[in-house]
N, C-alpha and C positions, 0 to 999 in steps of 0.2 A: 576579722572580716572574711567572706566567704570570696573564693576564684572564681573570677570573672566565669570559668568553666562550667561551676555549681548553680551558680544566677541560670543564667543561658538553661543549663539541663531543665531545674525548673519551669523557668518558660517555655521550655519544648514540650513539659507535659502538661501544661496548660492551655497550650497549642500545637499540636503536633504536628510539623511539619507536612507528615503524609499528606495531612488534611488541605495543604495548598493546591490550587489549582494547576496543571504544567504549566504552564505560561508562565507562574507568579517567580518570585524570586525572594526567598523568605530566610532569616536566620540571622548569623552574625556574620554580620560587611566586614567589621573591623575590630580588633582589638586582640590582646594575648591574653590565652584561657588561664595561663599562672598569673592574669592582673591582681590583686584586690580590689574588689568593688567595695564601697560603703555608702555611696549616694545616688542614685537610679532617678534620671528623668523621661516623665513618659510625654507623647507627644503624636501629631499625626503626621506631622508632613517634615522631613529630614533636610530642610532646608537652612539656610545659612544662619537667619536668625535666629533660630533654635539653637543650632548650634554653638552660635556666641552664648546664646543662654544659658544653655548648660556648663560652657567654659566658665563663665560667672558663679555659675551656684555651684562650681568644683563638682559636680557628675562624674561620676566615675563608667559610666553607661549609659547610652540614650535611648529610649528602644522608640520605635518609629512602627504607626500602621501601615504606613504607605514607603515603599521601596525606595533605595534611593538608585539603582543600577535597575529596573526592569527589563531593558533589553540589550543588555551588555555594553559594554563600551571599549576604545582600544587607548584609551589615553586618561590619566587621573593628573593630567597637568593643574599645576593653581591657578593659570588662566580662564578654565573652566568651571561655570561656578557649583559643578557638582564635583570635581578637582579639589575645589578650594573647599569645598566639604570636610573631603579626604584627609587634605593638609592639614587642617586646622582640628576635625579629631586625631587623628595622630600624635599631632605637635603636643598636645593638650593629654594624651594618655586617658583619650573617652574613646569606651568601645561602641559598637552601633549594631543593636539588633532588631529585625525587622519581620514582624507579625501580621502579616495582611492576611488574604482570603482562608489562610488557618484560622485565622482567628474569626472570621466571617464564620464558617463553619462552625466553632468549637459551642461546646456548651458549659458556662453558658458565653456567648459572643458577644460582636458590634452591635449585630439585633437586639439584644438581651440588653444592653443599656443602652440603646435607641429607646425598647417600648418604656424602661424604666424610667429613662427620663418625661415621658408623655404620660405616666402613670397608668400606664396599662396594662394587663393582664395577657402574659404572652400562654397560649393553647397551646401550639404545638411551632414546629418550624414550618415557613411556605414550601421550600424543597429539601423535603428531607435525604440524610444520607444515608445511603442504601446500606453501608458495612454498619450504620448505630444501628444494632439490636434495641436499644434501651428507645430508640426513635424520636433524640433530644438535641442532636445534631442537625443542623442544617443549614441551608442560608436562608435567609429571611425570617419573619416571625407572622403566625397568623396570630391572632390580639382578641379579646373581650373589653370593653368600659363598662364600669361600675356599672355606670349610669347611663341611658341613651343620651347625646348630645347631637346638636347640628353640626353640622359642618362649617358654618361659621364659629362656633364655638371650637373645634375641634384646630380648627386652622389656628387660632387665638392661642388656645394652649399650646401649640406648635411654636408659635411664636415668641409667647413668652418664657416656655420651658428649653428650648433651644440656645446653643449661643448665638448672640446677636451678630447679624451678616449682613452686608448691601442687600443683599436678594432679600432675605426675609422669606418670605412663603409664598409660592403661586398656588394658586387655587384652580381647579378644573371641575365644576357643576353646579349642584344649585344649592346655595348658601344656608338655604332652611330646610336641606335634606335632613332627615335622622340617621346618624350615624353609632351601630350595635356594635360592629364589628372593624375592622384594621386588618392589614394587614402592614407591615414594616420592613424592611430592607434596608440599610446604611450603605451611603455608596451609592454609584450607578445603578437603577433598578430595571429599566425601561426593558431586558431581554426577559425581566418576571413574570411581563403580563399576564401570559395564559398561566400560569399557574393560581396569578391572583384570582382571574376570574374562575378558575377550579374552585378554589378556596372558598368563593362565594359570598366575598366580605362588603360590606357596604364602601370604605373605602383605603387606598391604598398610598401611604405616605415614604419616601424615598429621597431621590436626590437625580439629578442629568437628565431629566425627561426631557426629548425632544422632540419635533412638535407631529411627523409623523407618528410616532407608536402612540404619542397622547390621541392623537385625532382618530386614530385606530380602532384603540383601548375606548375612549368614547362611545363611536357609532356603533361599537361591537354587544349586541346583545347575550347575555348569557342568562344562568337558570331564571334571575327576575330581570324583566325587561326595564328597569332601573340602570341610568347609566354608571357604571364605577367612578366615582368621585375621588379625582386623585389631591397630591399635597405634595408639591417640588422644593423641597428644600435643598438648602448649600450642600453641597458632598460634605466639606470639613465638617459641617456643623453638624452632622446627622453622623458622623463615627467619633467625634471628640468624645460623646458619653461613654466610650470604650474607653478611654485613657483613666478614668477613673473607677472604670469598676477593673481595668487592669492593674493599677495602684494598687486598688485595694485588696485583689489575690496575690499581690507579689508580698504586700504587708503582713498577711496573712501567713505565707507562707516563712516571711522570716523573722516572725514570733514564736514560731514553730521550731525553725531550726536552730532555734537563738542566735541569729544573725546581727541582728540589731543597723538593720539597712534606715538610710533617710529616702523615704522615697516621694519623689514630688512630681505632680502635673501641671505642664505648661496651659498656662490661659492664652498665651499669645494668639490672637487670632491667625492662621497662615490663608485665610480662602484668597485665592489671588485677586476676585472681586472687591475692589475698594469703594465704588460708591453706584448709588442707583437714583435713577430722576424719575418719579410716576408721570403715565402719560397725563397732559390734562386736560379731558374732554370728560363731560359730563355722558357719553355713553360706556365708560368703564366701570361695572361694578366696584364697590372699594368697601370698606370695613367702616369708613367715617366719610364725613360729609365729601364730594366732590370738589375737586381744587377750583 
């Protein structure tokens, strides 16, 4: 079995840290580089139930998109339930490492199995990275469809190509637009806009829109006087499709080295939204009949 050290390097150049944002806080939290790894669980959110998760399936590594210390802390007590994180990978001899906004960046990314999961055709990145020469880096994805579809259709396949969440999908414009073009961003997208509407794209699917940049991004006219038609979905659910196209380069990678890794991804849902009530007035557009 390969050291926890060789796992890690791997994933560094599969995401390379450079590639993090300053703010972000990306790499391995915990564990000793002489471990042996032989079972890798992938996941988005580093939280407690994951964690028993991985205790259960004997993980030897948990790698996590989303950080579990983003702004430092002064105490990893177990009364803490980012503490009892701690404790309980420790205790357990699971190491935890941690690929966000690199991974955002990399190519191919979150965006990269965001469009994949909605079956669409990623063109280039929305903000590309200035150091990629090759210009396949970046965050977000500008996107083609096969086929033109509406936006009610387009919402639809969102919905059912996605993991299932309270939220589901908000919808922002008019349901029988034609929809050629996407743009994609996993994650918060709401500071993308002006680059979507650069982009030019009929519409733009994401996650944490809130209600001023939507009402914004709305009124805001760009090259066609056609409003941008946006698609809010769950944060989790809009980067979980990176846990399995991360699976499957780390698989990749250790058929190669002859590693002979078990590598698994968590279905767990972690969106901390657990359930949703639709308004019931019959002036709310809806996809079926009115309640």
């Amino acid at each position: 079995m390969p050291r926890l050290s060789e796992v890690t390097a791997a994933l560094e150049a599969l995401w390379p840290p450079a590639l993090a944002e300053g703010w972000d806080a990306v790499g391995t939290v915990a564990g000793d580089p002489d471990a042996e790894v032989g079972r890798v669980l992938f996941a988005v959110d580093p939280v407690q139930e994951i964690v028993d998760e991985a205790v259960k399936l004997g993980a030897d590594l948990l790698v996590t998109h989303h950080p579990l210390y983003l702004r430092g802390t002064t105490t990893v007590a177990a009364s803490t339930f980012k503490g009892r994180v701690v404790h309980t990978l420790i205790k357990n001899d699971i190491a935890l490492h941690v690929a966000h906004t690199n991974a955002d960046k990399a190519d191919p990314g979150v965006s990269d199995a965001l469009a994949g999961a909605l079956g669409v055709r990623v063109v280039r990145p929305l903000v590309p990275d200035p150091t990629d020469p090759a210009g396949r880096r970046g965050l977000g994805r500008v996107c083609e469809l096969e086929h033109p579809v509406t936006l009610r259709e387009l919402a639809g396949r969102a919905a059912d190509r996605l993991p299932a969440t309270a939220q589901g999908i908000r919808v922002a414009g008019d349901l029988d637009a034609t929809v050629r073009t996407v743009a994609v961003s996993g994650g918060s997208g709401d500071s993308l806009f002006d680059d979507v509407r650069a982009a030019g794209v009929d519409a733009f699917l994401t996650a944490d829109l809130r209600h001023h940049p939507v009402s914004e991004a709305r009124e805001a006219v760009s090259v066609s006087p056609v409003p941008l038609a946006l698609l809010d979905a769950a944060h989790w659910a809009t980067e979980w499709p990176w846990c399995e196209l991360a699976a499957a380069q780390l698989d990749e990678i250790s058929d190669r080295e002859g590693w002979d890794l078990r590598v698994h991804v968590s279905k767990t849902v972690t969106d901390p939204w657990t359930a949703h009530a639709a308004s019931n007035t019959q002036s709310v557009s809806t996809f079926g009949a009115p309640n």
